[in-house]
N, C-alpha and C positions, 0 to 999 in steps of 0.2 A: 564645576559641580561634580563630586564622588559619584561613580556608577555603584548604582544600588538595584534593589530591583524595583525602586520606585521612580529611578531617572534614569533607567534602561530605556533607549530609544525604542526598540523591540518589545514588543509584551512575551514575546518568544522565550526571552531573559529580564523580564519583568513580571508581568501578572500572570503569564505562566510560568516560567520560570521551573518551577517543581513539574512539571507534565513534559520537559525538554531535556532532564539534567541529566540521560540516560545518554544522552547523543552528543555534548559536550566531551566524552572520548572520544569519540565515533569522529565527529566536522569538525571540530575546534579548528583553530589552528594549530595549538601544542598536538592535537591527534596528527594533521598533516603532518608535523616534522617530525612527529616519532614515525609513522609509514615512511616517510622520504629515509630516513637514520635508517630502518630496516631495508628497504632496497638495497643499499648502497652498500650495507655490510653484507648481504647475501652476494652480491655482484662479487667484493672486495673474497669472500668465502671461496665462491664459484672459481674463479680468476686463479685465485694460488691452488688449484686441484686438478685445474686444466693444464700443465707440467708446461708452462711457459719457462723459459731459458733462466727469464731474469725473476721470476718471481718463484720463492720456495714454497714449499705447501706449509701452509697456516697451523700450529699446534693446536690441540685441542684445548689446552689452555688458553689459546689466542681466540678460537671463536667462539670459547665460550665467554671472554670477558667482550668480544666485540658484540656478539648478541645479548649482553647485559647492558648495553649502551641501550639498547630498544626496552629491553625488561623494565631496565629502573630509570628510564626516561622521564619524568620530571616536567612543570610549568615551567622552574626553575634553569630548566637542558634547555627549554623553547627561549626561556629571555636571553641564554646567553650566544643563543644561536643568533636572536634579534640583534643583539649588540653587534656580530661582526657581520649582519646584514646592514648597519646602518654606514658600512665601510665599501660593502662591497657591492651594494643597491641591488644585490643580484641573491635569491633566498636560496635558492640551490646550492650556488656555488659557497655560501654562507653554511651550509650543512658540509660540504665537504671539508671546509677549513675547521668547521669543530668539529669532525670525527679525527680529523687529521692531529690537532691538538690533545685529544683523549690519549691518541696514543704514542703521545709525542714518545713520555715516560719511556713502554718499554722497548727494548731494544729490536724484538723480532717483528712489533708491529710497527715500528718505527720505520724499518728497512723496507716493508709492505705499500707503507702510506702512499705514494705516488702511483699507485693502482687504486687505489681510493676513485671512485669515478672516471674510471679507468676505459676510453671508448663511446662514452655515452655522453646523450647529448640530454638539457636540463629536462625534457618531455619524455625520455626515458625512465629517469627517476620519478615524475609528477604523474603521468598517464597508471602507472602499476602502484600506484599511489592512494592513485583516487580509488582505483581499481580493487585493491586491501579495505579502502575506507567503504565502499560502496555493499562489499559483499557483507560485512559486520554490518551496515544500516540495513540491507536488505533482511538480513534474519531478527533485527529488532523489531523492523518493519511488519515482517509474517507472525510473529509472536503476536502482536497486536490484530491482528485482523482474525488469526487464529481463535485466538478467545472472543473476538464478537463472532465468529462464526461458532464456535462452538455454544455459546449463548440462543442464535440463533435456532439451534438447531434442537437445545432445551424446551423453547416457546413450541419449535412445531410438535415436538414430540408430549407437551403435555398440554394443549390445546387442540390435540388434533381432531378430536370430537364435536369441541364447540362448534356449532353451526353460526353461519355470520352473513348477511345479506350482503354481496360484492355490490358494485357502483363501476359502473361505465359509463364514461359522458359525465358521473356523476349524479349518474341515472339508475333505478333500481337493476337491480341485474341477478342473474338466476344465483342462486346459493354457494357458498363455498364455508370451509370450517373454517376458524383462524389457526390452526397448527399449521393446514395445506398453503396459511399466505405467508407466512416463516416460512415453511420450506419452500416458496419461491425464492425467497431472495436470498437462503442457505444457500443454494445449489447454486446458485447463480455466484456469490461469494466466492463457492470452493472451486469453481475454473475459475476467477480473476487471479484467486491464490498461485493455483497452480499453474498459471502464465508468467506470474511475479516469479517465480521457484525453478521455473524452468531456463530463462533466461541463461544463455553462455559469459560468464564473464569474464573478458577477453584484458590480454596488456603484449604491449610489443616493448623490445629494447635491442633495437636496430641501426640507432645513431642518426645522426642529422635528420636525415631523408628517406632514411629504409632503407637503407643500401648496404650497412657496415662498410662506409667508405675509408674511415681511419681506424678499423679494427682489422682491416684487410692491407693495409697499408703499412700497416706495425707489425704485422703477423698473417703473411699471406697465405702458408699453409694449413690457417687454421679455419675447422668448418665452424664458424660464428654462428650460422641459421642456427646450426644445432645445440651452438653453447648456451645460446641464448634462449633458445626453446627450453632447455631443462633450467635455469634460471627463473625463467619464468612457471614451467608448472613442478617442477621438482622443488623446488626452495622455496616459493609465494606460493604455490599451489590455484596457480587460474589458466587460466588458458590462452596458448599462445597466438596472438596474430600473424599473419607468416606479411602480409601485404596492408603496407600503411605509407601515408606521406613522415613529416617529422611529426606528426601526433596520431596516436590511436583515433582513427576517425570516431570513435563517442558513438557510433551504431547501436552495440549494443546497451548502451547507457540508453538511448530515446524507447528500446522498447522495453528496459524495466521500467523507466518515467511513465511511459504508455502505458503500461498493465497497471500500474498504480494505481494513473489515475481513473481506469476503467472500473475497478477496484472501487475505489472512493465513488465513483458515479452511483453506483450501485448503491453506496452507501448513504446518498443523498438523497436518491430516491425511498429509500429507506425513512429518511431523517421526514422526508415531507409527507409519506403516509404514514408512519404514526400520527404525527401534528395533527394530522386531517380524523384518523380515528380518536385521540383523544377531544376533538373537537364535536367527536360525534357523540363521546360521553361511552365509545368501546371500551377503555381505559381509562382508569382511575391512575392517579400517581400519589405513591406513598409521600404524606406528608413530616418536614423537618424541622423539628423544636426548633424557634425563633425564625424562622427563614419569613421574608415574605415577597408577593409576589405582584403585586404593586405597592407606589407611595400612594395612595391615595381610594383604592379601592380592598377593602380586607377584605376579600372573598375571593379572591383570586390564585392558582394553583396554577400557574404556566408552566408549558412545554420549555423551558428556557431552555436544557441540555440538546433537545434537540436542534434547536433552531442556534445554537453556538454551535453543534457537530456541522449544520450544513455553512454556516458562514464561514468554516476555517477552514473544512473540503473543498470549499470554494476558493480563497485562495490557495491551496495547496497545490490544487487543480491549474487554477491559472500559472505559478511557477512551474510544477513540473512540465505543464505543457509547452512553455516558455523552453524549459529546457533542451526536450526532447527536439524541438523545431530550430533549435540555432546551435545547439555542441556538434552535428554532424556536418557543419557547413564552417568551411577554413577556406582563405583563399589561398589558391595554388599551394604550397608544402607547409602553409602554416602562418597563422595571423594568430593575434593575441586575444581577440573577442574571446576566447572560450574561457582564457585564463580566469579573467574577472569573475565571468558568469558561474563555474567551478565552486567557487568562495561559497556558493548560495548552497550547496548540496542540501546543508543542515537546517537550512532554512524553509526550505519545502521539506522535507522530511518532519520537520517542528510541527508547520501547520497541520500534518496529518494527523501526528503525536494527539497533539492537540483536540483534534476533532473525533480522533477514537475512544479519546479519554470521556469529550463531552457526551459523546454516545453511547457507551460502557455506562454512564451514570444515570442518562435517562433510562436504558434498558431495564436497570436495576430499582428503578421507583415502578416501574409498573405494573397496575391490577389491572386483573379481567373483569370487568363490567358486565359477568351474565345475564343479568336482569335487562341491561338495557338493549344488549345486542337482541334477547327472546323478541322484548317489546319488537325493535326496530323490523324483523323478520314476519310479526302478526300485524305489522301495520302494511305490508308487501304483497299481500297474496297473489298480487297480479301476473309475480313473477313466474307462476306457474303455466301462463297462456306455452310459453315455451311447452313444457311438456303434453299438456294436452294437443297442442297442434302438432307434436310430431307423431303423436301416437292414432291419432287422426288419418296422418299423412301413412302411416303403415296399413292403415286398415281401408285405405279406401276413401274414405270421407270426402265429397266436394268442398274444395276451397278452406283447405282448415285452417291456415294462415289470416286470411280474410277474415273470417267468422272470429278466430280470436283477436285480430287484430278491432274489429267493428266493437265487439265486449269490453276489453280492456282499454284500448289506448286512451289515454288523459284522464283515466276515471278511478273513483274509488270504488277499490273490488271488495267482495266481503266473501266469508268462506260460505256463505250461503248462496251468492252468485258462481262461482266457480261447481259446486255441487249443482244448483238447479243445470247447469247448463252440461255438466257431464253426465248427469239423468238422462241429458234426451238422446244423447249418440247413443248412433245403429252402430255399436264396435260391441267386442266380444265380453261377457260378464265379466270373463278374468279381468281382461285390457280396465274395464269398468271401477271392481271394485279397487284394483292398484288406484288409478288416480283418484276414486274421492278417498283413499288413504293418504294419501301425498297432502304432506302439508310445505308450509316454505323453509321448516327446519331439516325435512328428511330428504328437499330434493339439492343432495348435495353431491352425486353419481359417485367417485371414487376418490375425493377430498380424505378422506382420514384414511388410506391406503397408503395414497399418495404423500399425507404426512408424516405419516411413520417410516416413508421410505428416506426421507431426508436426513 
């Protein structure tokens, strides 16, 4: 059967497909072996500049056609790299032999070629690899969250007035506006980001074991820590590990996984109280020529985007946590589990992809239901036992807790009960006429402060 994107095993590169195609440079494979081709030629750069005996320094004509090998890299450069992995069952050492080949041709980098992977061992190349590939998903990655925060942070700043009955337990609960509940989950957003952003992203290339056993062995005078330190952040630009087994223990890979997914958490929580407000009829959702929203029922307007954003968070959640929990665990200098697991980077990245996009769309159908939040806050008056029992509680009053709890609990209040009963308190006329001003839309303490601050 021809892979399409209708017999794509993946809906990843199937029925998403278009929400994914951004990171198809980024994970591919053809992306890994053009990162792996870039290593190998910085190493191969680095190596002739470090005035080794037998190797001459590289013309600038030579490194600019070897960093063309990465420039104009190709699907094309990956198959042919596949072909002499299917010789040499080994993919690294298959990149070596077609860089090697590239420059059979000319004659200075011909003479070079046997420093081609020169010292390093295959998790040298793959570890600063992933490491290239990871920092380019990460900033695809914050672009995306960026704009649903920045979105986020639109609702609370032109919502921040609306007044909106909150729900604890699910239970009426004292007032809040809807701009101050966006900017809970803004601000909460912009630190996951900025733990995403913060994260060090580290690569070693140390050889076998960490040691530079055969780059010390070949060249005992030479300081390697430090050749390889400026390899690493001078020519890749990440940051060097001084102390590893033979693979970058993946540490700090588990805590950009981690911030992700705490990230994403947030965004589920998100995903499940809209669903719950438009269920309460807080929001409307713009409707789409021909769309519908059942087979069988034509009056139906579902939340669909949201409940896709939390389904794909969800898995995304589960692989990256997947991730984070087994890349930092190798037995003794090095086992192969990570290898495989690696493969998936774009894969949990996808499902995020995915579930930002679905959330981006739901964002952008949604109306404010004024009418029905006013209604839902005139049907609540009880909510204000709160304030009158604490203003009670400043003045004196026996038992105001009590007393309002005896009024209100389980009952329907009306704004005429809440008045006869603040007529009768012995508290001060001021104290007085504030609460029978207070209604369940004004008692909202410093909610549109607070949302403007987000």
């Amino acid at each position: 059967m021809a892979l399409s994107s209708l017999t794509a095993l993946s809906p990843l590169d199937g029925r998403y497909a278009s929400q994914t195609e951004i990171l198809r440079d980024i994970f591919s494979e053809s992306a890994f072996m053009r990162a792996r081709v870039q290593v190998e030629v910085e190493w191969l750069i680095a190596l002739s500049e470090a005035q080794l005996p037998e190797l001459a320094p590289i013309s600038e004509h030579g490194k600019t056609f070897l960093r063309d090998l990465v420039k104009n890299f190709t699907v094309t450069s990956c198959e042919e790299i596949k072909a002499i992995e299917k010789t040499t069952n080994h993919d690294v050492k298959a990149v070596e032999y077609w860089i090697k080949a590239q420059v059979s041709h000319d004659e200075e980098l011909a003479r070079a070629s046997e420093f081609v992977h020169f010292g390093c061992t295959s998790e040298d190349i793959n570890n600063t690899s992933h490491a290239l590939m990871l920092r380019q998903g990460r900033e695809a990655l914050v672009q995306y969250l960026e704009k649903i925060y920045a979105e986020l942070v639109n609702n609370a700043h032109r919502w921040a007035e609306v007044p909106m009955l909150s729900r604890t337990h699910g239970q009426t609960a004292s007032p809040t506006t809807v701009g101050k509940e966006w900017a809970n989950v803004a601000m909460r957003l912009r630190r996951a980001i900025d733990s995403i952003k913060s994260v060090v992203i580290l690569a070693k290339m140390n050889g076998a074991v960490g040691n530079y056993n055969a780059h010390l062995i070949a060249y005992p005078e030479k300081d390697w820590e430090a050749f390889a330190r400026n390899v690493v952040e001078n020519h890749l630009g990440l940051t060097f590990n001084t102390h590893t087994i033979q693979i970058e223990p993946h540490d700090y890979m588990a805590q950009i996984f981690d911030a992700v997914v705490r990230a994403n958490t947030i965004l589920l929580d998100l995903d499940r109280d809209v669903w719950g407000y438009i269920s309460l009829g807080f929001y409307k959702q713009k409707l789409k020529e021909g769309e519908v929203g059942s087979s069988t029922m034509p009056h139906k307007v579902n939340p669909i985007d949201f409940e896709n954003s939390e389904g794909n968070l969800g898995i995304a959640n589960a692989l990256l946590t997947h991730l984070a929990q087994k890349l930092p665990i190798s037995r003794w200098q090095r086992d192969l589990t990570d290898s495989t697991v690696l493969r998936n980077l774009g894969v949990a990245f996808g499902y995020c992809f995915v579930g930002y996009n679905a959330l981006n769309r739901g964002l952008g159908k949604l109306q404010l239901n004024e009418q029905r939040l006013a209604e839902d806050l005139d049907h609540a008056w009880e909510v204000l036992a709160e304030a009158i029992q604490t203003v009670m509680r400043r003045y004196g009053v026996p038992h105001p807790y009590e007393q309002l709890k005896a009024l209100t609990r389980g009952k329907g209040i009306t704004p005429e009960t809440i008045h006869d009963f603040v007529q009768q308190l012995d508290i001060p006329a001021e104290a007085k006429a504030r609460l029978l001003e207070l209604t369940p839309g004004t008692y909202i303490g410093k909610a549109v402060e607070l949302a403007k601050r987000a």
